[in-house]
Structures are given as C-alpha cells and as structure tokens.
C-alpha positions as CSV (number, residue, x, y, z in Angstrom):
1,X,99.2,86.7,105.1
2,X,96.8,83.8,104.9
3,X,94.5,85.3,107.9
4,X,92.8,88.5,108.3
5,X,94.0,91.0,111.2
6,X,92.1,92.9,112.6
7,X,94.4,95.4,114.9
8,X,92.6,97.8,117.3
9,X,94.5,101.2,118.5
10,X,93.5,102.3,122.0
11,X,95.0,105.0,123.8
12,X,94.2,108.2,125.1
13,X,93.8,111.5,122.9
14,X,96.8,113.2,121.5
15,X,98.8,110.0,121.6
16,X,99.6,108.9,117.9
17,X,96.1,106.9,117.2
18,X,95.7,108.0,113.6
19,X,99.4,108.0,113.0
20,X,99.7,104.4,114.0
21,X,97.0,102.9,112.2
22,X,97.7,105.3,108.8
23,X,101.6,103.2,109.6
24,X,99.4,99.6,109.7
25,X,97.5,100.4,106.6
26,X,100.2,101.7,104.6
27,X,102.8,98.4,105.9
28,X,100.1,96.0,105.1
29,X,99.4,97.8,101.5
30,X,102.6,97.3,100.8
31,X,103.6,94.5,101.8
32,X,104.4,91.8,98.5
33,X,102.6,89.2,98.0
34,X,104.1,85.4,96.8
35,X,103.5,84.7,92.9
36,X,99.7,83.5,91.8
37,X,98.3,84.3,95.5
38,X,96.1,87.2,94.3
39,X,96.0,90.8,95.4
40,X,94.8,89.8,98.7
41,X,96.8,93.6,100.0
42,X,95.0,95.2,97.2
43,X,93.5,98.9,98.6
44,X,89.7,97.6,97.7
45,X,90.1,95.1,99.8
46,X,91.8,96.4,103.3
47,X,88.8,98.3,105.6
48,X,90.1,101.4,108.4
49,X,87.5,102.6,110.5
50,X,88.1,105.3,112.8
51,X,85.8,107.0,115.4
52,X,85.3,110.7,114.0
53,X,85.2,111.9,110.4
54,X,88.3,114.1,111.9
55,X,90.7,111.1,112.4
56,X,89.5,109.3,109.5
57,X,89.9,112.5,107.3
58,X,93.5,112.6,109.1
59,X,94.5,109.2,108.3
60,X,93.6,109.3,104.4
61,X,95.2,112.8,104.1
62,X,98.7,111.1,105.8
63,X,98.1,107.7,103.4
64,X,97.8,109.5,100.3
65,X,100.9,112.0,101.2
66,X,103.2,108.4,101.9
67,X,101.7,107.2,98.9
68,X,102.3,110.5,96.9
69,X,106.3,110.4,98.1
C-alpha cells in the first residue's frame, strides 16, 4: 500500500467492533510487501486505538492468539 488507511469501526455494542478491527490489523500485518519497498506493514509502525482499555485489552489478547497459531 502506497497510502495510509485509516479505517473507523462504528456500530452498536456487542456487534463484532474489536473482532473486526483485531481482523484489519492482523490482514494488513500480514500482508507482503514488493522487494526493496521497506517494512512499511511492520508492527512498529501500524497504530489501533480503541475507546476503553477493555476493547483495546480484547484486541491485543485476539492478535497475539492469531499470531501465536
């Protein structure tokens, strides 16, 4: 990806919030990058904000469990 995105997840409570943007994180991480471009998807460099410690505690517990598999 030459640009940043920025992706936004509204949406009433109980209705897969964390889940979705714990599945944009970990697709973007992922995602390969061409020869000699850099590690623009490296983890330093890709930000998650969340609006409670809850769903940001939530979202790094699923990352690391993906990553873990």
């Amino acid at each position: 990806m030459d640009n940043p995105q920025i992706i936004t997840v509204r949406s009433s409570a109980g209705a897969g919030k964390t889940y979705n943007l714990a599945q944009h994180y970990l697709r973007f991480l992922v995602m390969g990058q061409p020869a000699g471009s850099g590690p623009k998807n490296h983890i330093s460099n890709i930000v998650a904000l969340t609006f409670t410690n809850k769903a940001a505690a939530e979202m790094r517990v699923r990352i690391i469990d993906w990553m873990k598999r």
